[in-house]
BAVEX-876920 format. One record per residue (C-alpha): x, y, z. Coordinates in steps of 0.5 Angstrom, whole numbers, padded with zeros to 4 digits, always signed. Each point is the difference from the previous one (the first is absolute). Layout:
REM residues N
XYZ...
This chain:
REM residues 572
-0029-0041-0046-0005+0001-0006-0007-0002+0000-0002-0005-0005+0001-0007+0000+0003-0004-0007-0004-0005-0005-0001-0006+0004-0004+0003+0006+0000+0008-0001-0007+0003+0001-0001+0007-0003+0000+0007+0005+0002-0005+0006+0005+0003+0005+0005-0006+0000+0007-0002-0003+0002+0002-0007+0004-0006-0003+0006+0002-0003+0008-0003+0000+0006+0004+0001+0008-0001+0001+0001+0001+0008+0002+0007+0001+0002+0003+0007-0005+0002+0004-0003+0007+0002+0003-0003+0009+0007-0003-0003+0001+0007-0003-0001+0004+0006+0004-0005+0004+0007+0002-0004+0004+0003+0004+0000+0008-0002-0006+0000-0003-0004+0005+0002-0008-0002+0000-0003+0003-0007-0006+0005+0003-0005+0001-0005-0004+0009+0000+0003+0004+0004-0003+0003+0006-0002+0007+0002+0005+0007+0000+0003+0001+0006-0003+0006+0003+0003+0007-0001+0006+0003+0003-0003+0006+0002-0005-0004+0004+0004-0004+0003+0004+0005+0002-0005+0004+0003-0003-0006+0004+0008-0001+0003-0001+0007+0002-0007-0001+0003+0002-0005+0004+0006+0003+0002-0002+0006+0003-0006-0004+0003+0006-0004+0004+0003+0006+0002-0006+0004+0002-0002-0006+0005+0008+0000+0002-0001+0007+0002-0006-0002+0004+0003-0005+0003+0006+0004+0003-0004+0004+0002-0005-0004+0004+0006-0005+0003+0003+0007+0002-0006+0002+0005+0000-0007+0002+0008+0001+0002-0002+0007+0003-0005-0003+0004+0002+0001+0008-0001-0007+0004-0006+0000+0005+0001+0003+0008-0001-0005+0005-0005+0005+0005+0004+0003+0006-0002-0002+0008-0005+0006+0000-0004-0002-0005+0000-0007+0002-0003+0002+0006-0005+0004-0003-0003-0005-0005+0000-0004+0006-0003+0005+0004-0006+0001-0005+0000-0007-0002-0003-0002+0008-0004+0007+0000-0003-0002-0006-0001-0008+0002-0003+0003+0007-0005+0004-0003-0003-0005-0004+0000-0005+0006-0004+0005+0004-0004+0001-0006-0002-0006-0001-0002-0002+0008-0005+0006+0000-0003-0002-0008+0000-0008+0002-0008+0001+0002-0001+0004-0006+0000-0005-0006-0002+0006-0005+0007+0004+0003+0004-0006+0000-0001-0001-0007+0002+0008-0002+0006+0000+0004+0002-0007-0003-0001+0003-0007+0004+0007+0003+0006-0005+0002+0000-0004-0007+0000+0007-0003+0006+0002+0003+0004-0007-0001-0002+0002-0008+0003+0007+0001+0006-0003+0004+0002-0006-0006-0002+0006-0005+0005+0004+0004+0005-0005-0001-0001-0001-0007+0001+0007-0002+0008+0000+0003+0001-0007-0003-0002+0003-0007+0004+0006+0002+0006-0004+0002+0000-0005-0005-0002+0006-0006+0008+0001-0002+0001-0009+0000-0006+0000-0005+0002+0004-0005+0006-0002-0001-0003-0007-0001-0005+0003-0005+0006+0003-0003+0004-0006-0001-0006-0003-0004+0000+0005-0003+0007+0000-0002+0001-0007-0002-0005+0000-0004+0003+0006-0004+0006-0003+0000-0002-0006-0002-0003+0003-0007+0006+0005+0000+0005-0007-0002-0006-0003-0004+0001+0005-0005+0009+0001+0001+0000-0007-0001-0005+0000-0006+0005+0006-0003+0006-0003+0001-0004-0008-0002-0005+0001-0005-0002-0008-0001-0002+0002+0008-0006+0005-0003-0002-0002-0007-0005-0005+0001-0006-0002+0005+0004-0006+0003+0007+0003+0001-0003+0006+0004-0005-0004+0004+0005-0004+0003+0006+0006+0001-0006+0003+0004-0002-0006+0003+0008-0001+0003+0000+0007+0002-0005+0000+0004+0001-0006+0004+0007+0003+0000-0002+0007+0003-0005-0004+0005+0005-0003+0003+0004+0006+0001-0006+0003+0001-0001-0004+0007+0008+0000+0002-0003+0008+0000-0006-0001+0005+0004-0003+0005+0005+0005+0000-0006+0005+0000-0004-0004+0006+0007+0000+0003+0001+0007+0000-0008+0001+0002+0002-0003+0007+0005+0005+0001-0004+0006-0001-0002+0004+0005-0007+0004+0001-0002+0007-0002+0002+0006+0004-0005-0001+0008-0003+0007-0002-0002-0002-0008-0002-0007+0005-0004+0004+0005-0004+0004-0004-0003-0005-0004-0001-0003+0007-0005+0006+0002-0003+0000-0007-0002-0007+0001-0003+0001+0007-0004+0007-0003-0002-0004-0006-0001-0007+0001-0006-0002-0005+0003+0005-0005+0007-0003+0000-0003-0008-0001-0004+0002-0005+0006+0004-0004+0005-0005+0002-0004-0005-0002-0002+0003-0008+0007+0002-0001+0003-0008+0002-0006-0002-0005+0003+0005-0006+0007-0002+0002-0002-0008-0001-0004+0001-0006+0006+0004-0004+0005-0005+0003-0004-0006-0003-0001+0005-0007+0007+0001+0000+0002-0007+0001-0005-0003-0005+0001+0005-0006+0007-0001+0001-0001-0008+0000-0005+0001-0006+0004+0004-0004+0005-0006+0000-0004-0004+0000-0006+0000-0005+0006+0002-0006+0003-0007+0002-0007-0004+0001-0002+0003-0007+0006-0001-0004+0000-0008+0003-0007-0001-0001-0003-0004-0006-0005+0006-0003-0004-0005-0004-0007-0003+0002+0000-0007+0004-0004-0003-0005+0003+0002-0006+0008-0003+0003-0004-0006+0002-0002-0001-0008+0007+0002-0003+0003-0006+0005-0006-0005-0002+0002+0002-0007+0006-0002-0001-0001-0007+0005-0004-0001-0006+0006+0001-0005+0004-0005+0004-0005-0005+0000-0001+0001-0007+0007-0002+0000+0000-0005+0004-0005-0004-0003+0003+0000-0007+0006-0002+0003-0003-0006+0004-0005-0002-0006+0007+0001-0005+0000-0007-0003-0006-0001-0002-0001+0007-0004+0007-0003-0003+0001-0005-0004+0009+0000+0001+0004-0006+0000+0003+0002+0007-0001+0005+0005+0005+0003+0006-0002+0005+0005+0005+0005+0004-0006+0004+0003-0001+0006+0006-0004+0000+0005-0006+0004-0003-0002+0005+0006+0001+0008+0002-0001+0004+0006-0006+0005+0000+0003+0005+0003+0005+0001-0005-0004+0000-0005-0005+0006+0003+0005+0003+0001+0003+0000-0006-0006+0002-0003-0001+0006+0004+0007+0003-0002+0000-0001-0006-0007+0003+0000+0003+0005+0004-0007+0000+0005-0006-0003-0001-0003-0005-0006-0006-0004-0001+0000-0006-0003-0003+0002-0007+0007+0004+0000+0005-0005+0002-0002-0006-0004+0006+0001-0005+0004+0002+0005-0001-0007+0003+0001-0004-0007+0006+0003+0000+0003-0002+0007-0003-0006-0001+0005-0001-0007+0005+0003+0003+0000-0005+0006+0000-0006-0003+0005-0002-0005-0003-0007-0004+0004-0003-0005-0002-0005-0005+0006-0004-0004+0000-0005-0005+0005-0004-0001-0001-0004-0007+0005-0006+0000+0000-0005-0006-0001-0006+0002-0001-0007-0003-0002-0007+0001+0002-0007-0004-0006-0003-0004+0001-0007-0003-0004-0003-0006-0001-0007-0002-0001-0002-0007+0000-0006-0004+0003-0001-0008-0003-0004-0005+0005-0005+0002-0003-0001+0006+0006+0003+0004-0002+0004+0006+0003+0007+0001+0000+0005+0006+0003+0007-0002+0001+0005+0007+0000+0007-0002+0000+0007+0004-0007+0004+0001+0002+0007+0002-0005+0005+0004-0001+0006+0003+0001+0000+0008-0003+0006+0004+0003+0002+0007-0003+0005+0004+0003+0004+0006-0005+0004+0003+0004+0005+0004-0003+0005+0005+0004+0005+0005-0005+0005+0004+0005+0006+0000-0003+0002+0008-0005+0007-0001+0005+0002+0004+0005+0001-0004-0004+0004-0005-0001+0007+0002+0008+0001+0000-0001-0001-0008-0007+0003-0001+0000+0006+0004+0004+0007+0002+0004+0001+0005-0006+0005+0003-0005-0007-0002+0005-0005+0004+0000+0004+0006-0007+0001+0001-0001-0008-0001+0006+0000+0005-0005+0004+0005-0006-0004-0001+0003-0006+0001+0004+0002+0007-0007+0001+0002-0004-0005-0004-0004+0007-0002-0003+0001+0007-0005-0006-0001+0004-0006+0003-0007-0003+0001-0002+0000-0007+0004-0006-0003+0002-0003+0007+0007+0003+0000+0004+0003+0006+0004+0007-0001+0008-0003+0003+0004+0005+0003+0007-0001+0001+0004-0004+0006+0004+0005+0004+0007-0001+0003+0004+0004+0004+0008-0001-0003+0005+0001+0006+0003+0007+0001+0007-0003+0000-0001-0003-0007-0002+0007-0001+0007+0003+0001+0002-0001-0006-0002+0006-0004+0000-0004-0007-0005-0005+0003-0005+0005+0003-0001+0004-0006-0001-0006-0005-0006-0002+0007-0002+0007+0000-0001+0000-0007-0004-0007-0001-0004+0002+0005-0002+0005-0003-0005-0005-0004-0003-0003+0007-0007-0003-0003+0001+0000-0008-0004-0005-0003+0004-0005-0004-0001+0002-0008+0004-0004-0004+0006+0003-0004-0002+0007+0003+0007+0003+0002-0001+0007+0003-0006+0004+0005-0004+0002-0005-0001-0008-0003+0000-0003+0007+0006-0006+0000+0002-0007-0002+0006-0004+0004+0006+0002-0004-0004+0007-0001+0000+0002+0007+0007-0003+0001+0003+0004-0006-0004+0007+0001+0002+0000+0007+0008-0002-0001+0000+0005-0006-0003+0006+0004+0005-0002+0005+0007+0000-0004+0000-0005-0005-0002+0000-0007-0001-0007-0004-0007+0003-0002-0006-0006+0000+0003-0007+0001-0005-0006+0000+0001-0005+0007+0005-0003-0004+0004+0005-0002+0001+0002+0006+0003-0006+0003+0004+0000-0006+0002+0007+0002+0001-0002+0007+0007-0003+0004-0003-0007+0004+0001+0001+0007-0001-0005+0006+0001+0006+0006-0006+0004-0003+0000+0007+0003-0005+0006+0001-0001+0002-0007+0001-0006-0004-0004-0003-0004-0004-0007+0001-0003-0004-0007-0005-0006+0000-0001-0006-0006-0007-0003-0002-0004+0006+0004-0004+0000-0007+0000-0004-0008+0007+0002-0002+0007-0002-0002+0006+0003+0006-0001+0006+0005-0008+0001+0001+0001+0004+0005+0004+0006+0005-0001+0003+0007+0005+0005+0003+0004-0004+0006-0002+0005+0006+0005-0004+0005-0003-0006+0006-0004-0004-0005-0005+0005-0004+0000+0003-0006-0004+0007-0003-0003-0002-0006-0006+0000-0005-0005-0005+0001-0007+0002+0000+0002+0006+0003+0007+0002+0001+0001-0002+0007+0005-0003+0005+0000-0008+0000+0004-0006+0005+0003-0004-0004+0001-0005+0005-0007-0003-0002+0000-0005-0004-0003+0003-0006+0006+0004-0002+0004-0005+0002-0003-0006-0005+0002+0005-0005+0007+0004+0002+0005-0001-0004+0005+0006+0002+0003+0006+0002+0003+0005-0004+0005+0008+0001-0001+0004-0005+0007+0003-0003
């Protein structure tokens, strides 16, 4: 909306609404919702990085892949190869037997012949723990010995996975570019890929412990060796081992956490607001203060005018505060101060709210009678019309929903870095009291996955776990709407009826009472519009996979859905 204010209650410079009459035109929201239509973009993002470079991070990761491939063979090879350990003969049983008696014999007569020598007792105890130390020593060098071949092709696998992970990351984003175009799109790609290969990491480990408990010890001679060498040496060998456990523990701990760290501070930076807490404070109090503005105009409206008759058709005057900041933060592309979004603010501000004044002047007349008397003395009464000017006033205001504007304002590299903000609420959810959503999971029976049309349209929408909603987004780099998520998943899986609204692809589909896995369910009354308002993809058992806020599996048996179900729909 314009700033200003007309003649009868305007004040000069003031943030406020500009008196104007217009014919009814169609609204920026009634455009999108025609059916084909495809939301307009303003600017254009940033060029798509070049094929060489692409090209030799596809070719990095895949020889990264094959060389942790290699080393796995290699390290589950020498675990296969390992023989299984040797249950000691009936000699050697005897044996130990034998010294193990010598041995508890000896210590005994020790101990009688030291009981009066409390100085000789505490020497020989220290001498038993030192030997105990030496045995529990001794059995931990062949269990490290054992278990070295299981180790490593636990560490292998890790490693592995992770290769193999960031090898289909850059095969995926070769062959779908929106899946690495812009910040959103490829934070939400790794974040599937990761949870993906965790779980194939686990299914891993349980092989691998699995393997581990039938692994055999080492050779008796290698055993054996390393016995006499511990007995010889006992100090030095607790002093080694205890060096080499440490450094072993700080590099799996540096390992692990540079492997986190290099995941996660990219993500954790993109998603964060970089501006100052005071400064996003200020911008949010700022435009409260232009809604109050409004407000007060509004309120006081009849008496800062002086029309015959006043009718109202208003809005809720109000915003969410993250979606302000995070609007500013793209837009901005990063940090801002107060001073510097002023005119950014004005410019959301008029672009929210729609304020319409008409006059509608009608000619209108009243009876006036006249009485007079001639000279006769007679009496006369005359009647005739007064016409005047009768002024109606309709004041209109329509809150378009901030929402709704960064589809219309920005790029498809700004919008996708709004969507990325508001999945996370910037990493600030305590600054305005708001709470990051993560999407409601559902495992879809494997029965319904036999049927291979159903279960690439679910692999495809799954995709998209967790987007944010972003109204009339339609593709991974905008994040998505309803009837965006459903075209874009339907059309990268067969179909080709382009950008349908909810409505257009009611009108599209054929209505069904027996819905099956891979229908489509719609919803009336969900928002302030005429027909369809929304739509979700009909996953069987009463639950459907759709974009709330985020995209995520819902029950439809709540009683929610079910005020406001209106059908189920099969795509031709």
């Amino acid at each position: 909306m314009n700033a200003g204010r007309d003649k009868a209650g305007a004040a000069s410079g003031q943030v406020g609404p500009k008196y104007r009459q217009e014919s009814k035109q169609t609204r920026p929201s009634e455009r999108l919702r025609q059916d084909g239509e495809t939301p307009p973009h303003g600017g254009g993002g940033a060029a798509d990085p070049s094929a060489a470079r692409e090209a030799r991070r596809f070719e990095k990761a895949g020889r990264r892949a094959e060389k942790t491939g290699a080393k796995l063979e290699k390290a589950q090879s020498r675990l296969a190869r390992q023989k299984p350990p040797k249950r000691p003969g009936p000699v050697k049983r005897a044996g130990r037997a034998a010294l193990g008696g010598v041995h508890g014999f000896v210590h005994g007569k020790i101990h009688e012949a030291e009981r009066e020598n409390v100085g000789v007792e505490a020497g020989h105890r220290v001498e038993l723990a030192g030997e105990t130390a030496v045995r529990g020593t001794v059995r931990m060098v062949k269990r490290r010995v054992r278990t070295s071949p299981a180790r490593k092709v636990r560490k292998w696998e890790r490693k592995d996975i992770r290769a193999k992970a960031g090898y289909e990351f850059q095969r995926q984003a070769r062959e779908h570019p929106d899946l690495n175009k812009n910040p959103v799109a490829r934070f939400w790609n790794r974040r599937r890929l990761k949870k993906q290969y965790a779980k194939q990491a686990r299914e891993t480990a349980r092989q691998g412990a699995k393997a581990a408990k039938k692994t055999a010890v080492t050779t008796e001679k290698l055993a054996y060796h390393a016995v006499l060498f511990v007995k010889r040496h006992p100090v030095g060998v607790l002093l080694a081992l205890a060096c080499v456990l440490l450094v072993v523990t700080l590099q799996s701990c540096a390992s692990s956490m540079m492997t986190m760290g290099n995941g996660m501070v990219g993500a954790v930076a993109a998603s964060t607001y970089p501006s100052e807490d005071g400064d996003m404070l200020a911008a949010e109090a700022a435009y409260c203060g232009m809604e109050a503005e409004l407000q007060n105009y509004l309120d006081t409206y009849e008496r800062t005018h002086s029309y015959d008759e006043y009718h109202y058709d208003l809005d809720e005057i109000e915003h969410d505060p993250y979606v302000l900041t995070s609007i500013l933060t793209a837009w901005h592309e990063g940090a801002w101060t107060i001073d510097e979004v002023q005119g950014t603010l004005q410019m959301l501000f008029d672009r929210q709210y729609i304020l319409t004044e008409t006059v509608v002047t009608e000619r209108r007349y009243y009876i006036e009678t006249e009485t007079w008397t001639d000279e006769d003395g007679n009496t006369h009464t005359d009647s005739y019309r007064v016409y005047y000017d009768y002024y109606i006033c309709t004041v209109t205001l329509e809150n378009f929903n901030l929402s709704h504007l960064p589809i219309y304002i920005m790029g498809e590299e700004q919008v996708g870095r709004y969507a990325l903000y508001m999945a996370t609420l910037g990493n600030r959810p305590d600054l305005f009291g708001g709470t990051v959503l993560e999407p409601t999971l559902y495992d879809v029976p494997e029965e319904y996955l036999a049927d291979p049309e159903f279960a690439a349209i679910l692999e495809e929408a799954e995709k998209y776990l967790g987007y944010p909603y972003v109204w009339g987004g339609y593709s991974p780099n905008t994040s998505f709407d309803c009837s965006g998520f459903v075209s874009y998943v339907y059309n990268q899986c067969g179909w080709d009826f382009g950008r349908l609204g909810a409505q257009g692809l009611y009108n599209l589909c054929s209505r069904t009472s027996s819905p099956r896995p891979g229908d489509l369910v719609f919803f009336t009354g969900t928002y302030d519009t005429p027909g369809v308002s929304h739509c979700g993809i009909y996953v069987g058992d009463g639950w459907m996979l759709h974009c709330g806020n985020p995209i995520g599996y819902a029950n439809l048996n709540t009683s929610y859905w079910q005020s406001h179900f209106y059908a189920y729909g099969r795509l031709p």
